[in-house]
N, C-alpha and C positions, 0 to 999 in steps of 0.2 A: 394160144391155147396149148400148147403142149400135142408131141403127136403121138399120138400109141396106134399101134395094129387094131386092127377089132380085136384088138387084141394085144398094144405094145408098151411100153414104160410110163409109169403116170406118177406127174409129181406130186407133191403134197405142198401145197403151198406154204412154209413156215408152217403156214398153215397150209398148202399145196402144192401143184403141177400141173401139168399138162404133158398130153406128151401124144404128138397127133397120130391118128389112124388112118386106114388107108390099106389097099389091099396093094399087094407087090405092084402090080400096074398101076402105074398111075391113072389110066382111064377107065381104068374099072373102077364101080362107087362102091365099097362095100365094106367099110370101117369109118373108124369114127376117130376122135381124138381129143387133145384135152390140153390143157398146162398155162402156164404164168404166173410166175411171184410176182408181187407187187413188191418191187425193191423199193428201198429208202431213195428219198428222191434226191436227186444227183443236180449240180450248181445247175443254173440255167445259160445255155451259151446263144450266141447270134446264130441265125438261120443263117444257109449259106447265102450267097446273092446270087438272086437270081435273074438267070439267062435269057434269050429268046426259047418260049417252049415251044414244043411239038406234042402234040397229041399221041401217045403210042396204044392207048386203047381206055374205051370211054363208053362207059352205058347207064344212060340216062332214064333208063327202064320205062319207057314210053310204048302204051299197045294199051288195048282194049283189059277192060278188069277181069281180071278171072285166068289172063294166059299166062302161061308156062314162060322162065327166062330164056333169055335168047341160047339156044344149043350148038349157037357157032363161038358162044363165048363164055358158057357156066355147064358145068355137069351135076348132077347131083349124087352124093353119096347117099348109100343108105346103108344100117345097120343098127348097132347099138355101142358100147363103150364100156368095157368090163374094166380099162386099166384107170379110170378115175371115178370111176362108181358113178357114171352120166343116168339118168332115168329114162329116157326121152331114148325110141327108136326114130331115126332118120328117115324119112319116107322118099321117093321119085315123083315123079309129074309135078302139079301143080297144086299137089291136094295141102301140103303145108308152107307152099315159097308158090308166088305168084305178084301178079302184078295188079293193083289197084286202080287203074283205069287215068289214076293223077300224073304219073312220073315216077310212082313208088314202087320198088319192092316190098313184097309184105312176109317174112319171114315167122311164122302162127306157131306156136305153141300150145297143143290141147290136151286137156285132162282125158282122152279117150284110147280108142284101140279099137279100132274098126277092121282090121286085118288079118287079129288075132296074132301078131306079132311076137316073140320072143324075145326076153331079152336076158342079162345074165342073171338079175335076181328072180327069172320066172316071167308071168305073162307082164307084157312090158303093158305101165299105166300111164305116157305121154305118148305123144308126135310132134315131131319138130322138123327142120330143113337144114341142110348143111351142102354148100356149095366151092365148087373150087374150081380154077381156070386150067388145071392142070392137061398136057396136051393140046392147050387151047391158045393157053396167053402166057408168056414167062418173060421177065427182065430184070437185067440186071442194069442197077441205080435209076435215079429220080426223083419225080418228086407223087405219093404215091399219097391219096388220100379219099376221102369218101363222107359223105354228109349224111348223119344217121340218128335217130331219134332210139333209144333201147328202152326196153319195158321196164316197170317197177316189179318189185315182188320179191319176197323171201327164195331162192332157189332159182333165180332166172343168171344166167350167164351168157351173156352177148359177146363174140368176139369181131376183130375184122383183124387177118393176119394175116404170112407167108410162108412158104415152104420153099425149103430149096430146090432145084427142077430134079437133082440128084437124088432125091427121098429114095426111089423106088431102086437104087442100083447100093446107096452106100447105109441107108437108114436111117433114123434120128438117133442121138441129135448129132449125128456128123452131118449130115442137111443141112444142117442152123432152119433155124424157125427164127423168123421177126413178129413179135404182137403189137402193131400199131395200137389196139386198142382194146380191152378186155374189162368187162364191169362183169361185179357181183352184187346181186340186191341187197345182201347188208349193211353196203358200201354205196347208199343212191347217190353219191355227191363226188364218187373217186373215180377213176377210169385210170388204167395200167398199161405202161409200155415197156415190154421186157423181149433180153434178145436170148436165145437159146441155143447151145454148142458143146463140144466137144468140152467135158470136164467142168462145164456149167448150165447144167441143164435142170427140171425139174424145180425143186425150189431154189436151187441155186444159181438159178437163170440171172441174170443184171439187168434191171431196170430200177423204173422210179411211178410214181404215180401223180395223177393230176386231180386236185380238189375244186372245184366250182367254188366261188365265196358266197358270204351269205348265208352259207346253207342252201343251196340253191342243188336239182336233185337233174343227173341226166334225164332221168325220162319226162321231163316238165316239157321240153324244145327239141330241136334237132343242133346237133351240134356238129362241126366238122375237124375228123380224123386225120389226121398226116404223119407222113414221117420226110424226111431229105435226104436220099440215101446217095452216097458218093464212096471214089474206092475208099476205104478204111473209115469211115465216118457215118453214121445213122445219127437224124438231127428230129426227136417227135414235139408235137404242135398238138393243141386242142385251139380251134377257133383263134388261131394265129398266134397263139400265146405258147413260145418255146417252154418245153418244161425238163428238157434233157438231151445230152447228146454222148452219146458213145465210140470210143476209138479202140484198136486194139491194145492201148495200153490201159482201159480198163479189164482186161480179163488174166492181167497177174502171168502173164508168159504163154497162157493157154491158144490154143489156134483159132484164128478171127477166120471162119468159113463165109462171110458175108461178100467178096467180092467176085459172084457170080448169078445167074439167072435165079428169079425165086416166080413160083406163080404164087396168085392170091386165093383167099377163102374166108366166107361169111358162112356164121351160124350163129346157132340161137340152140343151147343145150339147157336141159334143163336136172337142175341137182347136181352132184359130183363130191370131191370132198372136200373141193375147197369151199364151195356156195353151201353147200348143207342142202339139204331136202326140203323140195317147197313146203308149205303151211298153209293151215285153216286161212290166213291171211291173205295167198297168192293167186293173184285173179288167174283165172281162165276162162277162154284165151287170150294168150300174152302174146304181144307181136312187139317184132324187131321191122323197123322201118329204113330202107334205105333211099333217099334221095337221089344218091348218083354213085360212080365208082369211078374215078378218073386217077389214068399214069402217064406223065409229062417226061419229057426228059429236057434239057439244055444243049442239048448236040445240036 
């Protein structure tokens, strides 16, 4: 997604950006954020081979329906998002990110305002959830992936992505941000993986994007998210199926910030500039579904 401040740079994809938020501390929730081009898709290469794995952190969101993510390993931000024009304030507890009683997280989206909340265009007319491990879980390389089902709809934007542990000391995008996976509901059949840095950020992010055949639309199933990350190399996967991999000799002489710790982040924004403003079409409530969240490494 892009990271902004509640307040910081947002791209425009082509037609957008992102550009994540986040209050200086990283364990304070209090911004929002945003970004990813959908670049032109890049040759497909071989995943790396893999090692014996090790588990380095895994949540299989198993608990009773109704309860809150686990808070030795998700925090939640809240706020709102002025630098991509998000619609959707963030909320805490469980009232918009909870667990379904199945294995699932359920990440809601609703056409409401029960709080009386604020946002920058005026009284904010969503709620939604936005989650990140920051202080909590950080790593650098693996194999980094998540099984997740995104909603349909004109203005729904599902992401699952990373930040560098550094956000809070050097900023975006000297961070680098990794977007394993970003849909836009105009787009029910595409999902994007784009990397974000120093003199490539915004819409000039480097990625590619993945199309289901058939016509076939993400939110019909659940599908699973990955990336392979090693020093100088990011290798992304939909459902085993490589659709890109990136080295520092795609970024043209610019600085490859990717070989250090990143923690992760799920969310479910709703509007912005790149997805456009929901419609008379867009169901409410819209939920983002996660099956799992699992990081492996080969050590």
């Amino acid at each position: 997604m892009t990271v902004h401040r509640p307040h910081h740079p947002a791209r425009t994809h082509s037609r957008r950006r992102r550009t994540a938020l986040y209050a200086a501390s990283l364990l304070c929730c209090s911004a929002l954020l945003a970004t990813v081009p959908g670049g032109a898709s890049a040759a497909p290469a071989p995943a790396p081979a893999p090692g014996p794995a090790a588990v380095v952190f895994a949540d299989e969101f198993d608990g009773p329906a109704g309860s809150a993510v686990d808070g030795s390993k998700w925090q939640l931000e809240t706020g709102d998002n002025v630098n991509n024009h998000e619609r959707q304030y963030y909320t805490g507890g469980n009232s918009n990110a909870a667990l379904d009683g199945q294995g699932n997280l359920v990440i809601t989206a609703r056409k409401e305002n029960p709080g009386n909340y604020q946002c920058w265009y005026g009284t904010c007319e969503y709620t939604s959830a936005r989650l990140n491990t920051a202080g909590k879980f950080s790593a650098a390389y693996g194999h980094v992936e998540a099984r997740i089902k995104v909603p349909r709809g004109q203005g729904m934007w599902p992401a699952f992505w990373m930040l560098g542990d550094d956000f809070g000391n050097v900023g975006w995008p000297q961070s680098g941000e990794i977007d394993i996976m970003e849909n836009v509901g105009f787009e029910p059949g595409t999902v994007h993986g784009t990397l974000h840095g120093p003199g490539y950020s915004g819409a000039e992010g480097i990625g590619a994007g993945y199309t289901l055949p058939d016509g076939a639309a993400f939110a019909d199933d659940f599908h699973t998210f990955a990336v392979d990350w090693a020093p100088d190399s990011i290798t992304w996967s939909v459902d085993g199926n490589v659709f890109q991999r990136r080295t520092p000799a795609d970024l043209g002489g610019k600085e490859w910030v990717f070989n250090k710790p990143f923690f992760l982040i799920l969310n479910l924004a709703v509007g912005g500039f790149w997805p456009g403003d929901p419609d008379g079409s867009t169901p409410f409530p819209s939920q983002l579904v996660i099956d799992y969240v699992r990081v492996t490494t080969n050590d």
